[in-house]
N, CA, C, O and CB atoms as a CASP TS submission, in Angstrom:
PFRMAT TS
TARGET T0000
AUTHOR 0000-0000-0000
METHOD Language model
MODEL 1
PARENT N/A
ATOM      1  N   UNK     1      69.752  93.662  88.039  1.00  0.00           N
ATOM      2  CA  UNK     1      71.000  92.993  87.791  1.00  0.00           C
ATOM      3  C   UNK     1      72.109  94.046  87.731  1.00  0.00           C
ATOM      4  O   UNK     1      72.033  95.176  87.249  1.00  0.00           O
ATOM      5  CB  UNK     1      70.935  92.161  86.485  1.00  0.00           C
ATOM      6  N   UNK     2      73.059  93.506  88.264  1.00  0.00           N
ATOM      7  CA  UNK     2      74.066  94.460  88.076  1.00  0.00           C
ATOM      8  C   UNK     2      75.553  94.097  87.961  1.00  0.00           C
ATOM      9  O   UNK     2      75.835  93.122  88.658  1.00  0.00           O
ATOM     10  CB  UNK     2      73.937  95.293  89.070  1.00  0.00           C
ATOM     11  N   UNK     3      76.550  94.601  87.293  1.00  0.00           N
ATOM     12  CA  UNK     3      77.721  94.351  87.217  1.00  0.00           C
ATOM     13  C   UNK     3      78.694  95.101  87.211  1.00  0.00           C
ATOM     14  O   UNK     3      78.564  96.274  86.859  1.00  0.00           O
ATOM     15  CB  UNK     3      77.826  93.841  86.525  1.00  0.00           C
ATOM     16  N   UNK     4      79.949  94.563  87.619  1.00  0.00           N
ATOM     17  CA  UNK     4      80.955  95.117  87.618  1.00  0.00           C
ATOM     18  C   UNK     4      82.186  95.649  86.627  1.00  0.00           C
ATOM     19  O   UNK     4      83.221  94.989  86.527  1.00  0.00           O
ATOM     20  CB  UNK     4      81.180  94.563  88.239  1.00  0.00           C
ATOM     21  N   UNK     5      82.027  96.658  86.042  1.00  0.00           N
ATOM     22  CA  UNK     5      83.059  97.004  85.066  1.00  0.00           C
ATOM     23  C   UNK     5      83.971  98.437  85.282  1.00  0.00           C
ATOM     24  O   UNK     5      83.691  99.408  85.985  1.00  0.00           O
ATOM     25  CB  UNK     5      82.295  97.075  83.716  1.00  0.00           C
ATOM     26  N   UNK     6      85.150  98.206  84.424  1.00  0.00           N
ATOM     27  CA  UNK     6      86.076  99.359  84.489  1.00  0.00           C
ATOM     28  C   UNK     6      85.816 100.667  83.704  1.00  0.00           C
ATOM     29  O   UNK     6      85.853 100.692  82.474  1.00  0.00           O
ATOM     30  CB  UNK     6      87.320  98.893  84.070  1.00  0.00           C
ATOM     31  N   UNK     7      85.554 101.740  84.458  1.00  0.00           N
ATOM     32  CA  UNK     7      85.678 102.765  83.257  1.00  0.00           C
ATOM     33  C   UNK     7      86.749 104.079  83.524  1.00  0.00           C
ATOM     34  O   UNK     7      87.467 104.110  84.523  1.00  0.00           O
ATOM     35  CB  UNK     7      84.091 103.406  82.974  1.00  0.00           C
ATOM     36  N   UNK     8      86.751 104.763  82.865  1.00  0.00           N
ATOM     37  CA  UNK     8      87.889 105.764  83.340  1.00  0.00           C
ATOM     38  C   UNK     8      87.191 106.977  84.247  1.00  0.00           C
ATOM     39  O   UNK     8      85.997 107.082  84.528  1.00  0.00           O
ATOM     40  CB  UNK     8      88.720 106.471  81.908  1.00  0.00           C
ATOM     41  N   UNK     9      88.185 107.778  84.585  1.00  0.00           N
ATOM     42  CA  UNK     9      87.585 108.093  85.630  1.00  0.00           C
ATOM     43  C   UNK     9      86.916 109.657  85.063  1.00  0.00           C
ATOM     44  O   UNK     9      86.008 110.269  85.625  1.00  0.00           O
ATOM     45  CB  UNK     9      88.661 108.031  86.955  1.00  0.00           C
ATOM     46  N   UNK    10      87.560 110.036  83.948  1.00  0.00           N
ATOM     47  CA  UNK    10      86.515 111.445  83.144  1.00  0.00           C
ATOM     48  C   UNK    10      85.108 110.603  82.764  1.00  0.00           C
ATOM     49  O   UNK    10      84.029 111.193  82.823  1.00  0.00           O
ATOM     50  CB  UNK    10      87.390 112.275  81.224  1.00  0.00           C
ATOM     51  N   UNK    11      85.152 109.763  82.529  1.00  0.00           N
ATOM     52  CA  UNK    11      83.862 108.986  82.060  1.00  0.00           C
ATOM     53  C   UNK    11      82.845 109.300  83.563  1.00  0.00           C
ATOM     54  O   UNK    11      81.879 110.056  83.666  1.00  0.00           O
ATOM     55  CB  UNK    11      84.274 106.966  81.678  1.00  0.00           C
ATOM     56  N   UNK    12      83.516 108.369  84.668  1.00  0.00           N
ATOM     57  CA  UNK    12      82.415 108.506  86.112  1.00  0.00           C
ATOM     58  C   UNK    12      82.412 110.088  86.340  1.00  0.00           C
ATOM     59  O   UNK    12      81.510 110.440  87.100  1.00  0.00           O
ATOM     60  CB  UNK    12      83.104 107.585  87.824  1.00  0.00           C
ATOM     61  N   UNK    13      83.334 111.269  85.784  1.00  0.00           N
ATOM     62  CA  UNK    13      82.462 112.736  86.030  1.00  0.00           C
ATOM     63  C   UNK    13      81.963 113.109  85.084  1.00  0.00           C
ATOM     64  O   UNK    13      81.436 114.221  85.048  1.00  0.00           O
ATOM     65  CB  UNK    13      83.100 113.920  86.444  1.00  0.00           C
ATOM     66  N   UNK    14      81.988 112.121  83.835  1.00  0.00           N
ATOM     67  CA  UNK    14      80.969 112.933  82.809  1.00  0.00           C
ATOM     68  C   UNK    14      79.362 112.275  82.919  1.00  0.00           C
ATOM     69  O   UNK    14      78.351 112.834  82.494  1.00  0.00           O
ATOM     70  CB  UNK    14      81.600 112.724  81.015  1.00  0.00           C
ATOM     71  N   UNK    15      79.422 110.965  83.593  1.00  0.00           N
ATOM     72  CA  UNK    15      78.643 110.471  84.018  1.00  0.00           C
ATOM     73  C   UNK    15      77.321 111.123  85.316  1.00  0.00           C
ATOM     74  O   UNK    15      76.119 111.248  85.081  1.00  0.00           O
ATOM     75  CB  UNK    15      79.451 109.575  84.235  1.00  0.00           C
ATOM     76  N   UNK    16      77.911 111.389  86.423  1.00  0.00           N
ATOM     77  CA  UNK    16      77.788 111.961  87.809  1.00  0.00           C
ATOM     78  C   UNK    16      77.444 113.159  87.455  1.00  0.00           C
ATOM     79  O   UNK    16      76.770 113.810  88.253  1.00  0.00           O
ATOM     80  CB  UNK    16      78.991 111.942  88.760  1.00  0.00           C
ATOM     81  N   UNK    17      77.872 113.831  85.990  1.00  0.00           N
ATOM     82  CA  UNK    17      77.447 115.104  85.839  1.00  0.00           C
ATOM     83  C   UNK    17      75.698 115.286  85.475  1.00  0.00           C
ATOM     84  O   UNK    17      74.802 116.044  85.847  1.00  0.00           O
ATOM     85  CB  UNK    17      78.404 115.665  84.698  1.00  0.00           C
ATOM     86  N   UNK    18      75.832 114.038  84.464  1.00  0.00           N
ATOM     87  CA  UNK    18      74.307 113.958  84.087  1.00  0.00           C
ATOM     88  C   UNK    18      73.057 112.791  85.111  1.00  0.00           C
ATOM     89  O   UNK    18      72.021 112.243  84.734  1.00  0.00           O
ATOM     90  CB  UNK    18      74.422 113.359  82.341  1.00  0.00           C
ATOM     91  N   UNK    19      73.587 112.786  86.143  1.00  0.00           N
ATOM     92  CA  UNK    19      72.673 111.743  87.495  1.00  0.00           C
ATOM     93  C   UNK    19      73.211 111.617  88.408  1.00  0.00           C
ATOM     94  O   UNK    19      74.434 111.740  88.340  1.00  0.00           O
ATOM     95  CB  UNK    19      72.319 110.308  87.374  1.00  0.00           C
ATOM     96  N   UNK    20      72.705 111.367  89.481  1.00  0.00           N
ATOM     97  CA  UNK    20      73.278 111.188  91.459  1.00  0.00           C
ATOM     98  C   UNK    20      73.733 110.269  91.145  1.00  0.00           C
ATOM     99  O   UNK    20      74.653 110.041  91.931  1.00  0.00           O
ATOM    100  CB  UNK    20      72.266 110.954  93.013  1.00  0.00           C
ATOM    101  N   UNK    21      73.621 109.051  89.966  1.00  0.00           N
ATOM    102  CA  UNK    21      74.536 107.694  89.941  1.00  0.00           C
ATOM    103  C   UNK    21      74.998 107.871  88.743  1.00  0.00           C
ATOM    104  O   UNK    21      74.700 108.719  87.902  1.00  0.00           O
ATOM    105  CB  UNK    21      73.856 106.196  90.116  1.00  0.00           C
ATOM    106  N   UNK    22      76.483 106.174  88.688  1.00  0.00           N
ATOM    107  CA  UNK    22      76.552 106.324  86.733  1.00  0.00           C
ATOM    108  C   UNK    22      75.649 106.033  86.225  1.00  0.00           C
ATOM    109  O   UNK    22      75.401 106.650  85.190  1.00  0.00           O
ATOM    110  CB  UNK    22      77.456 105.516  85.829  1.00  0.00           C
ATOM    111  N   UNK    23      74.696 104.969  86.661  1.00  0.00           N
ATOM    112  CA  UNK    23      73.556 104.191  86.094  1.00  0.00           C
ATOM    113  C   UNK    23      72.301 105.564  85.375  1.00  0.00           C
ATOM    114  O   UNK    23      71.731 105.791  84.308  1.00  0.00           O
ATOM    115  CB  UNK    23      72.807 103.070  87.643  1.00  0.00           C
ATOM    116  N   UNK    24      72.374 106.026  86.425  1.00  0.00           N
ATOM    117  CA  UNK    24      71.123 106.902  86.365  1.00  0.00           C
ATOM    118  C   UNK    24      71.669 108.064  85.171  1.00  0.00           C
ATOM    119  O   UNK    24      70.944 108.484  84.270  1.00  0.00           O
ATOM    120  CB  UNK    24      70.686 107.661  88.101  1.00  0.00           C
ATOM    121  N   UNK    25      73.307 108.531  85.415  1.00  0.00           N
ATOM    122  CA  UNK    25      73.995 109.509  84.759  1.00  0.00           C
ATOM    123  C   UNK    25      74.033 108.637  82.869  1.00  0.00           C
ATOM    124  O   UNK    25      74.307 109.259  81.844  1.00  0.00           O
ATOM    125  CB  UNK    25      75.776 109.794  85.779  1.00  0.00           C
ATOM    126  N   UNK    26      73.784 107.588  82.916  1.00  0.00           N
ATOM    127  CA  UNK    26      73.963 106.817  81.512  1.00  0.00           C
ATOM    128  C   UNK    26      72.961 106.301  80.778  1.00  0.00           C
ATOM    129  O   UNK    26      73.001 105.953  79.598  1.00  0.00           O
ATOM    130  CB  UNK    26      74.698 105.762  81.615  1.00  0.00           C
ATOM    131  N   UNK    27      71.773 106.257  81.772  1.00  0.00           N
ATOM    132  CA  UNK    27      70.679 106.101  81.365  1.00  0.00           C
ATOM    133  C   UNK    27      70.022 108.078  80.586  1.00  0.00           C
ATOM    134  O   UNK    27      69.286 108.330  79.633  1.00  0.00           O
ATOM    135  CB  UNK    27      69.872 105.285  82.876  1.00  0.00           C
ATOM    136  N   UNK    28      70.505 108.702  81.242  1.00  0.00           N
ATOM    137  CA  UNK    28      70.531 110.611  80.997  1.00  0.00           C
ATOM    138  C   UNK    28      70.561 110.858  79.864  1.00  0.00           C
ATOM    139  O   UNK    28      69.695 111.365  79.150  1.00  0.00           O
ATOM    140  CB  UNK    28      71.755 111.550  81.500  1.00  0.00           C
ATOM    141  N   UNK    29      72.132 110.315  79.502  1.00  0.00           N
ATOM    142  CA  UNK    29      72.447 110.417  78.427  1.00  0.00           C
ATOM    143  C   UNK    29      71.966 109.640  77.064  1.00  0.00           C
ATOM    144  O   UNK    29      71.921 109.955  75.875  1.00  0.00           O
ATOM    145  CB  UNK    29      73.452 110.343  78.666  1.00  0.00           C
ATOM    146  N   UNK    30      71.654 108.559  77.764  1.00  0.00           N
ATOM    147  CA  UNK    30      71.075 107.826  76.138  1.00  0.00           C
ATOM    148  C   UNK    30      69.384 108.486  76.080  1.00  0.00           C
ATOM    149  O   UNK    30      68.933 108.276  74.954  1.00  0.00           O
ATOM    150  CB  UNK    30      71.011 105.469  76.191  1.00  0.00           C
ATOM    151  N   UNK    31      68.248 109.292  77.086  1.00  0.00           N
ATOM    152  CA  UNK    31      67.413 109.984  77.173  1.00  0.00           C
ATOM    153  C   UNK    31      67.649 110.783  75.782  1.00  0.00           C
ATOM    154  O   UNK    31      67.112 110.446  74.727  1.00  0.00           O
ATOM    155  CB  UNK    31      67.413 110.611  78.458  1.00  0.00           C
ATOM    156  N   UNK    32      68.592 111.971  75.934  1.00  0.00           N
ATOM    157  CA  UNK    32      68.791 112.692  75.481  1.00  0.00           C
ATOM    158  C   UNK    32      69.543 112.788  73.706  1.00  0.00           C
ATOM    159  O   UNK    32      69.629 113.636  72.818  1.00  0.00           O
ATOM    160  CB  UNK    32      69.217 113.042  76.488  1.00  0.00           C
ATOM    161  N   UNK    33      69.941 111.430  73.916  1.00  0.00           N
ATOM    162  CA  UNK    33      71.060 111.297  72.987  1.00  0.00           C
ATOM    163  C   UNK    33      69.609 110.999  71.783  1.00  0.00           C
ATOM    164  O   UNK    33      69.552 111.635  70.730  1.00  0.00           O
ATOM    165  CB  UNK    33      72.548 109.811  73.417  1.00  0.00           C
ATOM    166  N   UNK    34      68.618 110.035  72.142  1.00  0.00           N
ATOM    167  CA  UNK    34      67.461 109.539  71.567  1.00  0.00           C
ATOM    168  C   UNK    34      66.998 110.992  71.201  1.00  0.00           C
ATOM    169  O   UNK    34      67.296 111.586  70.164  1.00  0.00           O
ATOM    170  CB  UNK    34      66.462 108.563  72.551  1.00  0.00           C
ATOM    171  N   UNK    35      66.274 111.433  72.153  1.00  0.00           N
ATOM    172  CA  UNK    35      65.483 113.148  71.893  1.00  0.00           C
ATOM    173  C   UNK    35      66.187 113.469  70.228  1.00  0.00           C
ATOM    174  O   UNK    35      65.805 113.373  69.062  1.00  0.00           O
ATOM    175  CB  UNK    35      66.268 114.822  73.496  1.00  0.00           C
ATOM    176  N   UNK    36      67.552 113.939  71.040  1.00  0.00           N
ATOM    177  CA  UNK    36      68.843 114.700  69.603  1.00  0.00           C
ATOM    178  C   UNK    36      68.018 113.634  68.127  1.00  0.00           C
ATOM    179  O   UNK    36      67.409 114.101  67.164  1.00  0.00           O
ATOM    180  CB  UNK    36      71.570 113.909  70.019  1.00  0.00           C
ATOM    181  N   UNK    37      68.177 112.769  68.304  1.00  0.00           N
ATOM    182  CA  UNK    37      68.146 111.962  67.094  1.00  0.00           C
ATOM    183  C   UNK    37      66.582 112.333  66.608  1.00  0.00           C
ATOM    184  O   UNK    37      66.307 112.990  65.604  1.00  0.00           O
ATOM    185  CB  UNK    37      68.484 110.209  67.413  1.00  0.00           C
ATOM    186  N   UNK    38      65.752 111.833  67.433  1.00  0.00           N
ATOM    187  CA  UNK    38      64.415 112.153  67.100  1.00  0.00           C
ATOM    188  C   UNK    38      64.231 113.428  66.845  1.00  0.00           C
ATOM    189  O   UNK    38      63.273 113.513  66.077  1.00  0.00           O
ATOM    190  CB  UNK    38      63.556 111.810  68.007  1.00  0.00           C
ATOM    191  N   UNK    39      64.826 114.861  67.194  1.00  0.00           N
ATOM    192  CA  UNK    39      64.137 116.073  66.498  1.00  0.00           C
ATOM    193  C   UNK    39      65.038 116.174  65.490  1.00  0.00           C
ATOM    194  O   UNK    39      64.534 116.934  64.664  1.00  0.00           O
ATOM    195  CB  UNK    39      63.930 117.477  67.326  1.00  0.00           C
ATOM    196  N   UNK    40      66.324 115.736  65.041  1.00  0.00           N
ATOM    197  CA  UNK    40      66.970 115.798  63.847  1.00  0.00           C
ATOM    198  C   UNK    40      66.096 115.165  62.759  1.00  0.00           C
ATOM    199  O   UNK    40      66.248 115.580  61.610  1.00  0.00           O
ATOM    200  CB  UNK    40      68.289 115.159  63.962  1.00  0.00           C
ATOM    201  N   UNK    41      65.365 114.381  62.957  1.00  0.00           N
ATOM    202  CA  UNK    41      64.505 113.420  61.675  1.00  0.00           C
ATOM    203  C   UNK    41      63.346 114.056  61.817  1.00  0.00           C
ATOM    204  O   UNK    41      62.609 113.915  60.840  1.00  0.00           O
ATOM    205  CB  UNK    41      64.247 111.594  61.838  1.00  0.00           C
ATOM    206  N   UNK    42      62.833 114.836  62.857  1.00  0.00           N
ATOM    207  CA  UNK    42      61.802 115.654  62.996  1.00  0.00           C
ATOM    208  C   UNK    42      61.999 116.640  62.024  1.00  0.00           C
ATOM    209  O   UNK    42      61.149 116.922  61.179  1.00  0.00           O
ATOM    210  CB  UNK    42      61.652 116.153  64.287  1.00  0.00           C
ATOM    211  N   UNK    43      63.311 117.277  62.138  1.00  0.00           N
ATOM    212  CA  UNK    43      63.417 118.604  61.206  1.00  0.00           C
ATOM    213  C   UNK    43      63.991 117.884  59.721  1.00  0.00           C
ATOM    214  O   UNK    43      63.931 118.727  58.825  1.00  0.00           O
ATOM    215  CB  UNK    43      64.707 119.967  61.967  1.00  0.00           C
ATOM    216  N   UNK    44      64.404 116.859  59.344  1.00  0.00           N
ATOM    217  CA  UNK    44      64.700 116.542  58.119  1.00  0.00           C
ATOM    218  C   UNK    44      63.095 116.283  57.378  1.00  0.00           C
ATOM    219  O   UNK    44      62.762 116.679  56.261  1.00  0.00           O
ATOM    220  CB  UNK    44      65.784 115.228  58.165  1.00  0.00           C
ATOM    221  N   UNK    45      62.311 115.565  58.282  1.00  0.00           N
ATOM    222  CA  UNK    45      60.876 115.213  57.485  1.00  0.00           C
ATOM    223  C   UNK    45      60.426 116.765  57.420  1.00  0.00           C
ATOM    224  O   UNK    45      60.008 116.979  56.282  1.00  0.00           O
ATOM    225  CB  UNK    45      59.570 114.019  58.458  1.00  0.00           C
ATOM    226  N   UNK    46      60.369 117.735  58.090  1.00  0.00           N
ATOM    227  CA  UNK    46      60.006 119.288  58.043  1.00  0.00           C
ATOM    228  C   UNK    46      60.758 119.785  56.271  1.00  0.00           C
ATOM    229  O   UNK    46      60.100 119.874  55.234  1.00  0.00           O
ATOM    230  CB  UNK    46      60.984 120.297  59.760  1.00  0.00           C
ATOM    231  N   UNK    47      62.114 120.006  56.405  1.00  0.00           N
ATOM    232  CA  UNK    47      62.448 120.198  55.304  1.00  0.00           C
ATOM    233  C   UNK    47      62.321 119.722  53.840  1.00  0.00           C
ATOM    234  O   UNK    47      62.573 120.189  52.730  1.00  0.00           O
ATOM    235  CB  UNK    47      63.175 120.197  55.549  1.00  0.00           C
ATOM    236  N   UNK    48      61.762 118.461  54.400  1.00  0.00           N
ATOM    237  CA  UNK    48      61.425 117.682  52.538  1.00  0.00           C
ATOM    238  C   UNK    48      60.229 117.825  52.849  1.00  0.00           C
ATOM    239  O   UNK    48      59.807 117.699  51.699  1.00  0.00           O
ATOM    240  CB  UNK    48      61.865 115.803  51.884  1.00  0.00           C
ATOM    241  N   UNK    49      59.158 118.013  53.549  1.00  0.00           N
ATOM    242  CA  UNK    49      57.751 118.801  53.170  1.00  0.00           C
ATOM    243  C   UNK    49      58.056 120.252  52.212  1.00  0.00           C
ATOM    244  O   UNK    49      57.805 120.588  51.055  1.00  0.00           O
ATOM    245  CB  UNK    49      56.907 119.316  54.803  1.00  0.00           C
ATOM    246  N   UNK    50      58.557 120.717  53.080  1.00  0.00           N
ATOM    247  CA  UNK    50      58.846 122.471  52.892  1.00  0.00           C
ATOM    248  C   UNK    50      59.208 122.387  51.458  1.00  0.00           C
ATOM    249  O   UNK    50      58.526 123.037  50.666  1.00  0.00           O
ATOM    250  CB  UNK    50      60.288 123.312  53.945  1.00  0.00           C
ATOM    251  N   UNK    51      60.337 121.566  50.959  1.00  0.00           N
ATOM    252  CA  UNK    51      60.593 121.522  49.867  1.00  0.00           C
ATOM    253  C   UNK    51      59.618 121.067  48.914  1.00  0.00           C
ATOM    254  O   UNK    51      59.157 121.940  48.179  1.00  0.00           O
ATOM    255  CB  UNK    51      61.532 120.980  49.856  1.00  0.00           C
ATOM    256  N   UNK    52      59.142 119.721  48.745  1.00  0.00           N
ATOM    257  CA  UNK    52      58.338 119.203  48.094  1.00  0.00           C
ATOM    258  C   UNK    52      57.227 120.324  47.617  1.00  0.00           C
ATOM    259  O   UNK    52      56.804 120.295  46.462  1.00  0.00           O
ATOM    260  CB  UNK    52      57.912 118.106  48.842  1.00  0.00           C
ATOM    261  N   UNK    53      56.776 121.311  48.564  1.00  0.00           N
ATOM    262  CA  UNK    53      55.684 121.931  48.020  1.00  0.00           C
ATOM    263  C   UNK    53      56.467 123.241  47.201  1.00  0.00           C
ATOM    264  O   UNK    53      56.061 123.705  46.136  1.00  0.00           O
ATOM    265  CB  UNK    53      54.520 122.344  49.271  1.00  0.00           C
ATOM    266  N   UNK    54      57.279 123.564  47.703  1.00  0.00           N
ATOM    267  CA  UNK    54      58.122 124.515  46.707  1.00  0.00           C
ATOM    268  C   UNK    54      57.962 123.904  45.415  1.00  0.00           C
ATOM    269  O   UNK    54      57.370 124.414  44.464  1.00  0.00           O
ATOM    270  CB  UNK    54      59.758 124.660  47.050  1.00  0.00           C
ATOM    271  N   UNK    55      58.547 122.736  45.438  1.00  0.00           N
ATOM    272  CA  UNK    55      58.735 122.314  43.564  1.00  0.00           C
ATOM    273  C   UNK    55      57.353 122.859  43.562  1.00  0.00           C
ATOM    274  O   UNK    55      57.219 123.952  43.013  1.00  0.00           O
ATOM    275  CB  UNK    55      58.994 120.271  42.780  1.00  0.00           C
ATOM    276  N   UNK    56      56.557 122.434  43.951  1.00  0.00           N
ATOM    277  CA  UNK    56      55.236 122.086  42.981  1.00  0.00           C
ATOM    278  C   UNK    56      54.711 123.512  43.424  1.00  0.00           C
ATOM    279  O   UNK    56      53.488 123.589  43.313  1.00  0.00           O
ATOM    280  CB  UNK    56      54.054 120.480  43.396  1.00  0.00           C
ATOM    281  N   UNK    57      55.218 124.468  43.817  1.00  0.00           N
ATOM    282  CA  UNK    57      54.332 125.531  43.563  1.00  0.00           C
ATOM    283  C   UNK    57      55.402 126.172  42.334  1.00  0.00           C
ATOM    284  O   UNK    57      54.897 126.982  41.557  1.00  0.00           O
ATOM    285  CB  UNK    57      53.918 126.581  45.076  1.00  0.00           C
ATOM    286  N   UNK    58      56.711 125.852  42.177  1.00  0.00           N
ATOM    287  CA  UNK    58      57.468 125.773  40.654  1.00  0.00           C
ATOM    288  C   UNK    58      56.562 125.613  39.701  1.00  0.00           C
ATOM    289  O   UNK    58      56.225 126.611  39.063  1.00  0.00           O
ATOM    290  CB  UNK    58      58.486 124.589  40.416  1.00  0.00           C
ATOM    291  N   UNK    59      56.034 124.457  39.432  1.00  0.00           N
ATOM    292  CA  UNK    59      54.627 123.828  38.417  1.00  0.00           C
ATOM    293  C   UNK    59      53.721 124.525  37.931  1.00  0.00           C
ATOM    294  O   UNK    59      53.218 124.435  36.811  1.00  0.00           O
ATOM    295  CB  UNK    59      53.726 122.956  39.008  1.00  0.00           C
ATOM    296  N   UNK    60      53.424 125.452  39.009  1.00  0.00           N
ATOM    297  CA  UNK    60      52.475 126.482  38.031  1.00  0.00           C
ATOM    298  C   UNK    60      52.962 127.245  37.255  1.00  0.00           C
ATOM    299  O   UNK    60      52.243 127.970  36.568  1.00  0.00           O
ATOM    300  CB  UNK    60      51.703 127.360  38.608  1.00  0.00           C
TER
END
């Protein structure tokens, strides 16, 4: 399916930058945009391990 909409035109080269199409260039970006998110919660669950065992080596 496909449709027709307006976008500006830094958008279709920021687009074209990340794929041979916008489709493909917007689909790129939400790839990546996901990744970003997923190793940010990757490294937040890392740091409250890291921490958690700190306290408790505090405890002894």
């Amino acid at each position: 399916m496909s449709k027709v909409v307006r976008i500006q035109e830094d958008a279709i080269d920021i687009a074209l930058s990340y794929g041979p199409s916008i489709s493909e260039g917007i689909r790129a970006m939400e790839a990546r945009l996901k990744r970003a998110e997923r190793n940010q919660t990757d490294t937040e669950a890392i740091r409250m391990v890291i921490r958690e065992e700190l306290e408790s080596f505090g405890r002894y």
